[in-house]
N, C-alpha and C positions, 0 to 999 in steps of 0.2 A: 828168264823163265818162259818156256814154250808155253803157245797154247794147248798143245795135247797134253803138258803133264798140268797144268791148272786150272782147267774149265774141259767142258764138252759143246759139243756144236747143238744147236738145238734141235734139229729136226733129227739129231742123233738119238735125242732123249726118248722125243716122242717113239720113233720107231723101236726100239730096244723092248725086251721079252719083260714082262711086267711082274712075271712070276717069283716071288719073294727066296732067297738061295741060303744055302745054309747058314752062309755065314753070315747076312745079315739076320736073318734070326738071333743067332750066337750073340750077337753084340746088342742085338735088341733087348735081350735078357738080360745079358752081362749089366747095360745100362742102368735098364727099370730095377734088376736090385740091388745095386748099390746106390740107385737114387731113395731109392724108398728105405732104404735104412738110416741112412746120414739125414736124411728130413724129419726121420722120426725123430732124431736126436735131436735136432732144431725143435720141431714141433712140439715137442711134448713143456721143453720151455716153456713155448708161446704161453700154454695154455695153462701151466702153470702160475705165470705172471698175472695173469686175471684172476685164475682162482685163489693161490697159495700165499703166492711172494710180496702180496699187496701187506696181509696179516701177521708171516712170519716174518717179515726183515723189515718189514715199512710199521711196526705197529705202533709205535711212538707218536705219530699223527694223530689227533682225535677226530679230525677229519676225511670219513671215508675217500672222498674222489682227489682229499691231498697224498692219501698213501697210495690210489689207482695211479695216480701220474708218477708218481714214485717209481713205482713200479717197472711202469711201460717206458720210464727213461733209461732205465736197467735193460728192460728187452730190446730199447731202441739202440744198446752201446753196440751190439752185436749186428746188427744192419751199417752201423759206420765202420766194422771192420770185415765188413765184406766188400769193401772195393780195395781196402791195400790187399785183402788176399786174391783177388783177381789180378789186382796189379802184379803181385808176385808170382801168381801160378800163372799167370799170361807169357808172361816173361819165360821162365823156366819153359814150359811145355811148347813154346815155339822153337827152345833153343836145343833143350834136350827128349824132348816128346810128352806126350800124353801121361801115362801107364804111371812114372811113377809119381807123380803128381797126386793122381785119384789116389794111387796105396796110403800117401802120405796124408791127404787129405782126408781120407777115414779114419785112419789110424788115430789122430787128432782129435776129433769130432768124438769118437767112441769114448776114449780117456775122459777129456772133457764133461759130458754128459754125464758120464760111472759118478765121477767127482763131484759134480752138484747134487748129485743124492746123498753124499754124505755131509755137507755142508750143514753146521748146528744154523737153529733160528739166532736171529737178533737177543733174543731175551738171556741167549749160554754165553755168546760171545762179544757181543756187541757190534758196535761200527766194523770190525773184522770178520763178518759175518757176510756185509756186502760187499765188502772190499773183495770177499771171495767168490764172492756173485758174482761182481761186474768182473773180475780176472776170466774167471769159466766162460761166461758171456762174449769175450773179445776172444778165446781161440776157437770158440764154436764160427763165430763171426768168419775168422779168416779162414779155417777148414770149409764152410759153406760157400766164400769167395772161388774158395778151387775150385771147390767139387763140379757145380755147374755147367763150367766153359769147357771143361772137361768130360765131363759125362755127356752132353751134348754131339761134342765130337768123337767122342766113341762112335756113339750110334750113326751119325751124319756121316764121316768121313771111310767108314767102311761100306757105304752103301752106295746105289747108283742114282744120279740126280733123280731121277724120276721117281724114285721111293723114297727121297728124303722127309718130306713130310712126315708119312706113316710111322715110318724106322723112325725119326729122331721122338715121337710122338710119345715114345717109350721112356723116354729120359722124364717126360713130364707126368706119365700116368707115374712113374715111381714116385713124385714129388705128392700127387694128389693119394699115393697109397699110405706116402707118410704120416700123414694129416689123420686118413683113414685108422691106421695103426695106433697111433698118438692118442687119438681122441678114443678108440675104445678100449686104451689101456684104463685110461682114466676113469672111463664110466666101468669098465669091469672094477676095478678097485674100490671105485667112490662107494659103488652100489654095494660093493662085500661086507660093507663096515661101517660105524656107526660115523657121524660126521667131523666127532672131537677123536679119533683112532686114523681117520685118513687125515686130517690138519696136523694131527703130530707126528705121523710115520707112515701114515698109509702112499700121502702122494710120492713118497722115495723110490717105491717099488719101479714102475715104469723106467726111472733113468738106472738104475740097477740090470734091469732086463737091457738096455741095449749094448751091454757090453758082449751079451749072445750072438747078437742081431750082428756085428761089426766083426766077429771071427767068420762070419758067412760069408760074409762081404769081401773080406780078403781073399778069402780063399776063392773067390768065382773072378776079383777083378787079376789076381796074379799070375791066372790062368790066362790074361787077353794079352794085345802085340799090339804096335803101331801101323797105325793104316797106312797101305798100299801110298796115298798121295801124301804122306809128309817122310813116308822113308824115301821117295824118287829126290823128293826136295834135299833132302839130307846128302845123297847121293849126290844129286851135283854140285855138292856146295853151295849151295845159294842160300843156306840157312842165315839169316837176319843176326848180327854180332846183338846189336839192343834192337829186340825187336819192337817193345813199347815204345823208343824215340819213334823208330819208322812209324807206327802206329800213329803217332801222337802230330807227325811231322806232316806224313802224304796221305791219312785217311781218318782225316775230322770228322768231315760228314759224317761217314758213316758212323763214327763213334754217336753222335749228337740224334744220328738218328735211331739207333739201338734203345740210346737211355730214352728218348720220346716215346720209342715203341713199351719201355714199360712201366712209365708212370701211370696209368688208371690200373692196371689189374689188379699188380699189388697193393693198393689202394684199399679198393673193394674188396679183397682178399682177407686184406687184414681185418676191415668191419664184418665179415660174416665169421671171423672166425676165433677173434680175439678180442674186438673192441663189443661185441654184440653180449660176448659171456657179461661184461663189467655192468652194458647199458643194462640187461637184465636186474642183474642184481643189486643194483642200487633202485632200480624200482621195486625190490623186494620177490621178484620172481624165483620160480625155479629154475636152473640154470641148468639141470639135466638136459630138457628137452633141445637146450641148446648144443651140448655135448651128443644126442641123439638125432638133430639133425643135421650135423656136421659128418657124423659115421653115412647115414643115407646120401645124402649131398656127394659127397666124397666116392661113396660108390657107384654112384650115379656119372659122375665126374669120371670115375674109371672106363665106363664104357662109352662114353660119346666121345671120350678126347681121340683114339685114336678114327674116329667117324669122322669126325673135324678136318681133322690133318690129313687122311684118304680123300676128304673132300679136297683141300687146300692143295694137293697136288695133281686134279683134275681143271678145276680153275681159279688157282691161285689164291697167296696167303691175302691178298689186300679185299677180298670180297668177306670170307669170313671175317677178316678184322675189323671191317666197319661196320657189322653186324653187332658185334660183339661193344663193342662203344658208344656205337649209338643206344643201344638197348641197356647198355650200364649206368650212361650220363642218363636217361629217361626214368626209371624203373628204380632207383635210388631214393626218388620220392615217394612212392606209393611204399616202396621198402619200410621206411622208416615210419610213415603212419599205419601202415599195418602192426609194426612192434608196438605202438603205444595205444592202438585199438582193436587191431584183431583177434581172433580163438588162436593162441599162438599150439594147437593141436595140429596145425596148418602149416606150422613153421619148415617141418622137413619136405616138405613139399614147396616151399616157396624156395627155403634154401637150395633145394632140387634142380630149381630152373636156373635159379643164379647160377649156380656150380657146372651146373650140367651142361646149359644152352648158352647162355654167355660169354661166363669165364673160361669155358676149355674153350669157346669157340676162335678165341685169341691166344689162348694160353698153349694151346695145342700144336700149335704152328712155331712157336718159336724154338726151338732147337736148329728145326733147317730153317728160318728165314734169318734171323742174326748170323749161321756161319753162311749165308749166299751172301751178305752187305762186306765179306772181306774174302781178301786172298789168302792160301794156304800159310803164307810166311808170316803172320800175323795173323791168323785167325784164332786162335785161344787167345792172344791178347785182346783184340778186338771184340770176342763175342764175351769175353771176362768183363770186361770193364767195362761196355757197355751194360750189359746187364745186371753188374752187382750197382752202379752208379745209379742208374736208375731205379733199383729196387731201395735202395739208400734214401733216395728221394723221395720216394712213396709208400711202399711198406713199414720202412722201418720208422717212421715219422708218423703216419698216422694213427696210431693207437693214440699215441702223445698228444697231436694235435683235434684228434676226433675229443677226444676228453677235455682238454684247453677249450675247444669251440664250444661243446656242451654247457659245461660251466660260466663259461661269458654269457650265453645266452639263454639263464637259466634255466639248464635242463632241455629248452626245445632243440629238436636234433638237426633242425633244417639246413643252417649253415652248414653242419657235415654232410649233409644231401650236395649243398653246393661247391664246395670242395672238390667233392666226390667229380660232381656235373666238369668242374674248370677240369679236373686233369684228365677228364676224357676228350675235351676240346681239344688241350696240347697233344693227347696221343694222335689223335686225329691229321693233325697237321704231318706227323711223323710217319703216320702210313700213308699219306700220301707221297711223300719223298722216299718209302723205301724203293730198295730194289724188288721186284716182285718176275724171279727167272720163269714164270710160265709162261709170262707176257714175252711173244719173240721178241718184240721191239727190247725189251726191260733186258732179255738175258743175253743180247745179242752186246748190248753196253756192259752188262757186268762177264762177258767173256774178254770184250775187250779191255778192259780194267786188269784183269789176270794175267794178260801177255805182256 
């Protein structure tokens, strides 16, 4: 493989016309909404396991935080089936492309979701109740394994190095719109109807609604094509027979450094927006204002992420990044004492900064900085695995283990402060060994890597 058809030169970058072109717009959209509706689909889960699925399927516990964990082990099956679906959709989409990967990977994800809204409680059917929970749970799982490495490289790979940031930025605001969506399906609902009307059929609405949401989705992604740089690749034959061995064989690092880069966000991710609904409510709170500053946050979240990432490709993703963790592992403490002493009227405001200054200021970057740590023939394998493997590692385990620590150390929340602190230390370590292509020296190695 030439250097002209797998990298660009650098001072190539710099000079090149900055000015954003149709068609990376096109795919910028294309991106953010099919990211924002397959999230919803995830999301609106999330949020129901804290609120719903502790009481309807877990209710046999007479101990609240024994059916929370219950719960969040159900939510956590679908974060360990997001690395076989990376694994799979990494595979496929380096061998036969992108496009129908995502189709398939909606397609999934929408059914799935329709489906747990019709699921009876525990109390109609019994033990076959969660058995149909955790089933829906694991293909949500490996449709969200796809979706990612994929919707990334939509946006990335049709665009010019020098806009990748901004451009892949798109894939993440959809992810933060899901969230957005999700959580104000739930408080539109919550708040229409009495609280024994949403407990028995009110929270179904929401996954009913995305099966709307995923005929759109089809229809904008079946409209898109394979990018310019994996059809050259295809063209000269050089496509990878097993692209995951190659993966697996001649670019470790980079995998090890991918999953590094996302153990703290999802982390923290998951305590402001899942683990924090449960902390409330077993203090007896009202858990609105948490559902209302998740909608703020999240919108807030929508406009500085792609700021972030405009940023990130002016001077690069490792300066934002250790902003962003340094200020997570720090701020985590005062976090958690404010929840158990603050005017929590304060909350969407605090969740504002988190979301907004922090979280996107890492979370924004990663579409283009995972597909720069690999080469074209292997990059949906690459930027798949790494990133569902470490989201596995951190997301989808914390609720679980944020609750486990709680409970060991009755109730004080500190040790998940300290959790929180260690995996931003490892992330740390991991952005320091990324590739980071603004840096000449940095893109001058990851050009040569490509040839």
């Amino acid at each position: 493989m030439t250097g002209t058809t797998q990298s660009y030169h650098f001072m190539s970058i710099v000079n090149q016309d900055n000015r954003i072109s149709r068609k990376e717009k096109k795919y910028a959209l294309a991106s953010f909404i099919g990211t924002a509706i397959e999230w919803y689909d995830f999301y609106i889960y999330s949020t129901a396991s804290a609120l719903i699925f502790a009481s309807l399927f877990f209710s046999k516990s007479t101990d609240p935080s024994v059916a929370l964990l219950s719960s969040f082990a159900a939510y956590g099956v679908g974060f360990f089936a997001r690395p076989l679906g990376g694994f799979i959709a990494g595979h496929v989409g380096d061998k036969i492309g992108r496009k129908k990967v995502l189709v398939y990977s909606l397609l999934v994800m929408g059914v799935s979701t329709f489906i747990t809204g019709l699921i009876p409680g525990f109390d109609s059917i019994g033990i076959y109740a969660i058995i149909f929970l955790v089933i829906i749970r694991l293909l949500q799982g490996l449709a969200s394994g796809a979706e990612w490495g994929g919707a990334a490289l939509l946006a990335v790979e049709h665009t010019r190095p020098q806009r990748r940031g901004f451009i892949g930025s798109f894939t993440q605001i959809g992810s933060a719109t899901g969230m957005l969506l999700a959580s104000a399906a739930f408080l539109i609902v919550k708040s229409s109807m009495t609280e024994e009307s949403f407990m028995i059929w009110g929270w179904r609405i929401p996954f009913f609604l995305s099966i709307l949401l995923v005929v759109i989705g089809l229809i904008i992604r079946l409209k898109t094509s394979e990018s310019e740089e994996f059809l050259a690749l295809k063209e000269s034959g050089e496509i990878k027979k097993y692209p995951l061995i190659e993966l697996l064989k001649n670019h470790k690092k980079s995998v090890f450094i991918t999953i590094g880069l996302r153990l703290a966000q999802p982390a923290m991710y998951a305590i402001l927006t899942t683990f924090i609904l449960s902390y409330l409510k077993l203090k007896g709170q009202d858990t609105s204002i948490v559902l209302t500053s998740i909608i703020i946050a999240s919108a807030a979240a929508v406009i500085t992420t792609p700021v972030w990432a405009l940023l990130s490709d002016k001077i690069g993703r490792r300066i934002p990044a250790f902003f962003a963790l340094v200020s997570i592992g720090f701020f985590v403490w005062p976090f958690f004492y404010f929840l158990d002493n603050g005017n929590l009227f304060y909350l969407p405001l605090v969740m504002a900064i988190f979301l907004a200054a922090f979280d996107a200021a890492i979370y924004s970057i990663g579409a283009a900085w995972f597909a720069e740590q690999f080469p074209v023939e292997v990059r949906y394998s690459g930027v798949s695995v790494g990133y569902q493997v470490g989201t596995l590692l951190s997301g989808g385990l914390t609720p679980f283990i944020a609750m486990a620590l709680l409970t060991y150390n009755n109730g004080s929340p500190y040790l998940v402060a300290l959790y929180i602190s260690a995996l931003c230390l490892i992330s740390l370590v991991a952005v320091y060994h990324a590739r980071d292509p603004i840096s000449k020296k940095n893109y001058a190695q990851l050009e040569k890597s490509y040839q």
